[in-house]
C-alpha angles and dihedrals in degrees: 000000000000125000097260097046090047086062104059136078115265100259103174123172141190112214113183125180108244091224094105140002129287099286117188093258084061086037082061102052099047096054094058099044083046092046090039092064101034085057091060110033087260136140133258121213127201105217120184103193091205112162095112091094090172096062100020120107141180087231098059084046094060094032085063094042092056080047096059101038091047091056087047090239094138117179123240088213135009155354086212121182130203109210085072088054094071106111084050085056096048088043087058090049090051092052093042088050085056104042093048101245099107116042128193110248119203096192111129114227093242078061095060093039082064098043087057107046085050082052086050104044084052088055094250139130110278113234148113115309096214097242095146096045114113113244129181099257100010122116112218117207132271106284099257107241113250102021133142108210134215115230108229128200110238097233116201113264095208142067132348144312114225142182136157104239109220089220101025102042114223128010137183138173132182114247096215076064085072131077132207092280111200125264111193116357133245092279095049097260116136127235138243093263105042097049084055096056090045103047082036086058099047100041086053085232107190111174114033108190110187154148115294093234081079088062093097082047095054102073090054097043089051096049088049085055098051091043088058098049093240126141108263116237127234116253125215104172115202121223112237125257121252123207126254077276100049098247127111119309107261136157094276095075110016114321087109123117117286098235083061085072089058088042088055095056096263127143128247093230098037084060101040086051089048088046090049091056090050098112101338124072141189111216105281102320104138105178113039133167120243088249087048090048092047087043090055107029126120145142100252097072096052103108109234079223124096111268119232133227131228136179104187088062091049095050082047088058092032084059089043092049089048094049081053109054133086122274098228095048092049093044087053089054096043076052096068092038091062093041085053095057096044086261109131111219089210097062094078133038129295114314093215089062084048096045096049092051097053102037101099091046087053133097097164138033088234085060091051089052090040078061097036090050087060093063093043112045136047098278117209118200110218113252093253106054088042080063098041103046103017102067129158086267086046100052085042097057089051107049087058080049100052082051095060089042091061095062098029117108100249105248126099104262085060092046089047095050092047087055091049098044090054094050095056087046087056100033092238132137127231101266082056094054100032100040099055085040086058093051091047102051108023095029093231137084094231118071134144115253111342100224083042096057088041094053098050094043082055132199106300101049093038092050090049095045090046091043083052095061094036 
């Protein structure tokens, strides 16, 4: 950390693009500027770049916003957007164009294109030749009628830009490896780069943790910076996250929008505790509380390597979150999921019972409604597994059954014992008589407990669902 950046307060930001949804990658991003800047007192700004107008929606924005609010990442200031920031930018170019540090360019961009395929077929690197830029001694052509200029930013010739990158370690590049980058287009627009030095240097930003595929960006942005007599941030680039198969995140294995996890039944914590061991780590402490992971967060434990994601160990998290919530909120949000499917969470008993039964089967809250369902609505066994469990033994078995649960106190040492005692009558043993029960009441082979299930179902619903077999 250099001296001027020791002094200041920590200022970190997340600035996503508004052309899509908060993908993990984002998600990412956002919990550990958030948790950056939490970890030292600091302040945490909300950022919409949002000058691709093209490609930019109110959607995405919201669709970022729910994202962020659902993971409890809350911003200190913002959201800010930059396409209301455009007389500031234009007030920077002005200044640059004064002070000599920004120049106009006349080139057309056919021009360029030529300049470039001659650069190629000689086996350089393709890029602007300077021919605008003012030199002591050099006479720049007459100003083309009719032209709109760029503005470029007239980058050093000379030496190297350098940072020590928070997660890489050292890096240089030479600065005769970088062109006059524009600046602010033909039709006065500015461009990507610029509109991040410049919010960078008003919001006093002084830590920017972001995706590596920032890290080409970084040198110009830098030499903006210096040329515009800012403080420099410090960088922390983040590797990139692979799929379940090591290859680039897609759709296919996370890079969905974050919303879709809630949609999916995950919890906010378990996924912001996911998100945290994507590339840091804490030892081996494998399940933190967002307070734990603040209190122990910092920028020397982040692997340089790609992270990889893994959705057998989220849905893993995702089961240990759920054991350890409480049961009314998870009944009020089986609740909704029921409602949401046309399934009414009255109809049955008490989700809390339900909930409490099914917890620790659970390792998703989807998972939790597809059980509850089964107490609340009219359940219908498939054909098949009415052949295959509820034979005629079977149905025997459990008409003398339905006969002892009619008179049977309703807990589950008097459940247990009418199950046992038909059992001895028929000659059957527990998986005969459970089994088909399950299948009767629940609809499915597979239940918690027997006498538990029955118990929570209570009298009225077990004695209709078996009457309707028998």
């Amino acid at each position: 950390m250099s001296a001027s950046t020791a002094s200041r307060p920590v200022r970190t930001r997340f600035a996503p693009s508004p052309t899509g949804y908060l993908h993990i990658g984002g998600a990412r991003t956002a919990l550990f500027s958030w948790a950056y800047a939490r970890r030292h007192g600091g302040t945490f700004i909300l950022r919409i770049e949002d000058t691709d107008v093209a490609r930019s929606t109110p959607e995405a924005v919201q669709a970022i916003i729910d994202g962020m609010n659902w993971l409890g990442l809350k911003e200190d200031e913002g959201p800010f957007y930059q396409m209301r920031r455009m007389d500031r930018y234009k007030e920077v170019i002005q200044q640059m164009l004064a002070a000599g540090t920004a120049y106009h360019c006349y080139m057309s961009s056919e021009e360029l294109e030529q300049i470039r395929e001659a650069q190629r077929a000689r086996g350089e690197k393709p890029r602007y030749d300077g021919r605008w830029r003012p030199e002591p001694g050099k006479t720049l052509s007459p100003v083309p009628a009719g032209v709109q200029p760029v503005v470029r930013f007239r980058n050093p010739t000379e030496g190297v830009v350098a940072w020590d990158d928070l997660v890489k370690g050292r890096i240089e590049i030479a600065n005769a490896e970088l062109d006059d980058f524009i600046i602010a287009r033909a039709d006065g627009t500015p461009t990507y780069n610029f509109c991040v030095v410049v919010d960078d240097w008003d919001m006093e930003i002084s830590h920017v943790i972001r995706g590596d595929d920032h890290v080409n960006n970084t040198p110009r942005q830098i030499n903006v910076l210096r040329a515009l007599g800012a403080d420099v941030p410090m960088y922390a680039h983040l590797s990139m996250i692979l799929g379940d198969d090591g290859t680039k995140l897609s759709k296919r294995h996370g890079a969905v929008s974050v919303m879709q996890y809630h949609e999916e039944g995950y919890l906010p914590e378990a996924v912001v505790n996911y998100l945290a061991r994507l590339g840091w780590s804490h030892g081996d402490d494998e399940i933190f509380s967002r307070e734990q992971f603040v209190e122990w967060f910092d920028l020397d434990h982040i692997t340089p390597s790609a992270a990889q994601f893994n959705t057998e160990k989220l849905n893993w998290l995702n089961a240990q979150y759920i054991r350890k919530t409480d049961n009314a909120w998870l009944a009020a949000d089986v609740a909704s999921r029921l409602a949401h499917r046309e399934v009414n969470p009255e109809a049955g008993p008490a989700l809390e019972a339900v909930v409490a039964l099914y917890k620790d089967r659970a390792s998703n809250l989807n998972e939790l409604a597809d059980a509850a369902e089964l107490f609340c609505a009219d359940v219908h066994p498939a054909p098949e597994v009415i052949a295959q469990h509820l034979t005629e033994t079977a149905k025997a078995a459990l008409s003398s059954l339905r006969a002892r649960l009619e008179q049977a106190s309703w807990d589950k040492a008097a459940l247990s014992q009418a199950i046992k005692d038909t059992m001895a009558e028929h000659g059957l043993k527990m998986p005969q008589v459970a089994i088909p029960l399950r299948v009767a009441v629940l609809g499915v082979p597979q239940t918690p407990a027997i006498d538990a299930v029955l118990e929570v179902l209570g009298r009225e619903r077990v004695l209709a669902r078996l009457a309707r077999h028998l």
